[in-house]
Residue, then its C-alpha position, 0 to 999 in steps of 0.5 A: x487690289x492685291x487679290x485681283x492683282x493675281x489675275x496678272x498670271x492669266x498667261x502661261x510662259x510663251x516666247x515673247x518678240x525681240x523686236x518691234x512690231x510696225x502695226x501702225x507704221x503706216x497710216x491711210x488717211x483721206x479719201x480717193x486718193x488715199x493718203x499713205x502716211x508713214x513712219x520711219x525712225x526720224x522721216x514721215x513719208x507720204x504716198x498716194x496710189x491713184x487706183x485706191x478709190x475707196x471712201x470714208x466718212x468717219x469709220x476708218x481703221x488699217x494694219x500692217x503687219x509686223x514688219x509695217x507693210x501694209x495688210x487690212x483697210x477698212x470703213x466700217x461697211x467693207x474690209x479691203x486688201x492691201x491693194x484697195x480691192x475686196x477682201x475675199x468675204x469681206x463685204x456684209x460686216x456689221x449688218x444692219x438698215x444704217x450699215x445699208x444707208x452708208x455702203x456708197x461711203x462708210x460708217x459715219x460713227x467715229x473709232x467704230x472698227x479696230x484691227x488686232x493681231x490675234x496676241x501670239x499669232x503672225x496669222x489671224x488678226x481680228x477685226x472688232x466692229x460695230x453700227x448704229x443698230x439699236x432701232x429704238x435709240x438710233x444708236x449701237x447695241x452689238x459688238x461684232x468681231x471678225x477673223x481674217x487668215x493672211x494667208x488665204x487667197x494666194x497671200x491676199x488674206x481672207x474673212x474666215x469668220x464674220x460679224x461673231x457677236x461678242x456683245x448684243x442687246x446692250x446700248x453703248x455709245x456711238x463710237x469710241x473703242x479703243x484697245x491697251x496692250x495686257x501687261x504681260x505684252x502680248x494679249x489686249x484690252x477691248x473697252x468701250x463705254x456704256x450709253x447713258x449709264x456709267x459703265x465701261x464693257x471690257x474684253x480679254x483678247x488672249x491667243x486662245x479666246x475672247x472673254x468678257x464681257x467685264x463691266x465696271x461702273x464708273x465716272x460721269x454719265x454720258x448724256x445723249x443725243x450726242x454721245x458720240x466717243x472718242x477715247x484714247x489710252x496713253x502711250x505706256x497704256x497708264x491712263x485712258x481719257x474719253x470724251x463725247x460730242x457733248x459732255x465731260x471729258x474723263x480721265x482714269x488711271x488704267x491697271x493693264x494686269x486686272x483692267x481696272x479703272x481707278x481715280x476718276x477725273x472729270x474736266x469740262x472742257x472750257x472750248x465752250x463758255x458755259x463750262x458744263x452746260x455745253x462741254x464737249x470735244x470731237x477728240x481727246x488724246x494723251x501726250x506721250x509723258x502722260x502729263x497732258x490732256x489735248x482736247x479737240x474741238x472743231x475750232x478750237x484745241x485746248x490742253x489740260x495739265x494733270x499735274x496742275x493743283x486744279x487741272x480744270x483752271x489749267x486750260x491752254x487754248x489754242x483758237x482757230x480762225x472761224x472763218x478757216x474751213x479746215x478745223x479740226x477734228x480726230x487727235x492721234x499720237x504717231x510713232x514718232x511722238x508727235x499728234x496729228x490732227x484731221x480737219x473737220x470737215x476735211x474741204x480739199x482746200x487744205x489738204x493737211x493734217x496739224x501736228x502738236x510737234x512737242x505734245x509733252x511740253x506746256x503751253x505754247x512750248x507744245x508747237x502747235x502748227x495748224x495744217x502744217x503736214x501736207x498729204x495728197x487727201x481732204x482730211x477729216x478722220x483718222x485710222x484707228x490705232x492702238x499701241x501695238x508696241x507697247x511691251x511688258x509692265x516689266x518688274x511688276x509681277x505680271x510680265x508672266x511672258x518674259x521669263x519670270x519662271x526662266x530659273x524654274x523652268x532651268x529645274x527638274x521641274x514635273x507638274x501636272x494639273x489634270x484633267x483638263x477640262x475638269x468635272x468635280x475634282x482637279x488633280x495636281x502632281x507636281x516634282x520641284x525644288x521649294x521653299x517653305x510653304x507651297x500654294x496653289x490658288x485658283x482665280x477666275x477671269x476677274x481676278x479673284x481668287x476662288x481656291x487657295x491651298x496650303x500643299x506644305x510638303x505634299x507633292x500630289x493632292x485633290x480639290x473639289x470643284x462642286x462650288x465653281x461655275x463652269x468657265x476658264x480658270x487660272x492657276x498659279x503654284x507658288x512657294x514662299x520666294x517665288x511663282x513657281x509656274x502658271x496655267x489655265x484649267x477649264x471647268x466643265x461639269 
């Protein structure tokens, strides 16, 4: 791990924002009208605007930009503007037979679209997005994304790029992406499960490309016909928890420098009375200390302890009355540190959200208040969203975005690692004051490093790079007390 550890330095120095970014201060929830949920400092504001008539099903996700105005909506089959209208080419995402049978509604598959601002970049903001395209197994097998530019179309934005394939050919499970903020604070984590096998797909969302995808294998299958995912990374970006209609719930600790799972924990939940037989959840989600799992399943709520000797047995319950129609069904924790909850089948009767007003605290202490926060809407979804505030893992050695090189980049300092791309040989020439020995490590795009030389007093030298494959490398050129700086060099024979 400490080898894949120096994958940390993937990022060459930018400015970082000094302020908080309000992606997801406001939330669209509901269906005609819509429901506009928003997040202040200490107030939840909730509008409706007649003239959105759109619909959903289960797909649902928006952004804001970075000052929380309102920018992109979409339900899996069309992206809209901050008026409700079309985005300009944004019709015909994720195409496919299933797309066409849910274009009166929106895709019936949950987490199944994501916004994210391209890291570094005020302008673009990709869409990642999939449908149920695997004709044989009936569930998804590619994963698209498409590009918006905020600034065509008078302001309106436009589709730029469209349905870009980043996955294909690859059964995943029905729903279930979610995003973590990279360690260095600005690039992402894309993840999402396999179908059937144990294994996670993962992507790299830097301001220069896409990469990936990464596969790791591990935990419990996910069995079909009913592997429908929810999944959610804690706040601090630490822990991940996913879980499907039917079947375990995972929890994994999350490494946001090298995106590594580790430390696999399966509960069942014990909403249903057969333990494993028949587990399973219509949500999950993390409380903000990390300390608690929270399991939705439709009629009832069941919290997990993950500091408990056996968190299997450290199930609270929380029963809804069978005979209410608003159960519940999507978790998602608000900026405001509470967890919001859609009812299942979302019958205007109750047009409320529940709220868990005190998630980090055990058993009852948490508050649940069952359909509690009004809104103008029936409920029974919620927009994805990620953590777009999450910062730097500050102090860790992969915060390369914060200034950790400030102090060198004070210096008469001159390196040069050319030509970029590079053939057969990569030049280095560099003018700085150092310490001891002075190294140069070259790592790939998994974190393992595939060069490592030993400069000693040398300040221009050759390397051969017949051995490596073409791809995108990074650098790092450091001495015995510090990383002296960063960068990345493409191999293209």
């Amino acid at each position: 791990m400490i080898i894949r550890g120096l994958f940390i330095y993937i990022c060459v120095c930018c400015p970082l924002l000094a302020y908080e970014q309000l992606y997801d201060s406001k939330w669209v929830a509901g269906d005609t009208p819509l429901s506009f949920i928003s997040f202040g400092s200490d107030s939840v504001t909730i509008d409706s605007i007649a003239n959105y008539n759109l619909t959903f099903t289960l797909t649902t996700a928006n952004i804001c930009d970075e000052n929380g105005a309102l920018l992109y909506i979409t339900n899996g089959v069309y992206i809209y503007d901050k008026n409700g209208d079309t985005l300009q080419n944004g019709k015909g995402i994720s195409p496919c037979a299933y797309t066409e049978q849910y274009i009166c509604c929106g895709l019936n598959i949950p987490q199944a679209a994501l916004f994210v601002p391209q890291p570094g970049n005020n302008q673009y903001y990709y869409l990642f997005h999939f449908t149920n395209d695997d004709t044989i197994n009936g569930g998804p097998e590619t994963m698209y994304y498409s590009v918006i530019d905020k600034e065509v179309n008078n302001g309106l934005g436009g589709v730029t790029k469209k349905n870009i394939k980043l996955l294909s050919h690859t059964p995943f499970r029905e729903g279930g992406m979610t995003a973590c903020k990279h360690a260095n604070g600005r690039d992402y984590w894309l993840i999402i499960g396999g179908n059937v096998v144990n294994v996670f797909y993962k992507f790299l969302v830097t301001p220069d490309s896409i990469f990936g995808p990464y596969t790791q294998n591990i935990g419990p299958q996910f069995p079909l016909p009913f592997d429908n995912a929810y999944s959610r990374f804690s706040n601090d970006g630490s822990k991940y928890v996913t879980g499907v209609y039917e079947g375990p719930i995972l929890v994994m600790d999350f490494d946001r420098c090298s995106g590594e799972f580790s430390n696999p924990i399966t509960i069942y939940n014990q909403s249903c009375p057969n333990g494993p037989s028949c587990s399973g959840s219509s949500s999950v989600e993390i409380s903000p200390d990390n300390r608690f799992v929270y399991v939705g399943d439709v009629d009832q709520l069941t919290q997990y302890d993950l500091l408990a000797g056996n968190i299997q047995d450290s199930v609270q319950l929380y029963t809804i009355d069978s005979v209410q129609i608003a159960q519940m069904n999507m978790l998602q924790l608000a900026p405001n540190g509470k967890i919001y909850l859609s009812s299942w089948d979302g019958l205007a009767t109750y047009d409320s959200l529940h709220v868990i007003n005190n998630p980090n605290a055990l058993g009852d202490s948490c508050d649940f208040k069952f359909a509690s926060q009004p809104t103008y809407s029936h409920n029974n979804h919620m927009p994805n969203m990620v953590n777009y505030s999450l910062g730097p893992l500050l102090g860790s050695g992969c915060d390369t975005l914060t200034g950790i090189n400030n102090d060198a980049e004070a210096e008469n300092i001159n390196i040069r690692v050319y030509p970029n791309p590079a053939k057969q040989i990569i030049n280095l020439a560099f003018k700085a004051n150092t310490t001891g020995v002075v190294e140069f490590d070259l790592i790939d795009q998994l974190g393992e490093t595939v060069m490592k030389e030993l400069l000693g007093s040398q300040t221009y030298t050759q390397f051969g790079t017949g051995s490596l494959s073409n791809s995108l490398y990074y650098w790092v050129l450091k001495d015995s007390e510090r990383m002296i700086k960063t960068g990345k060099v493409v191999i293209m024979k």
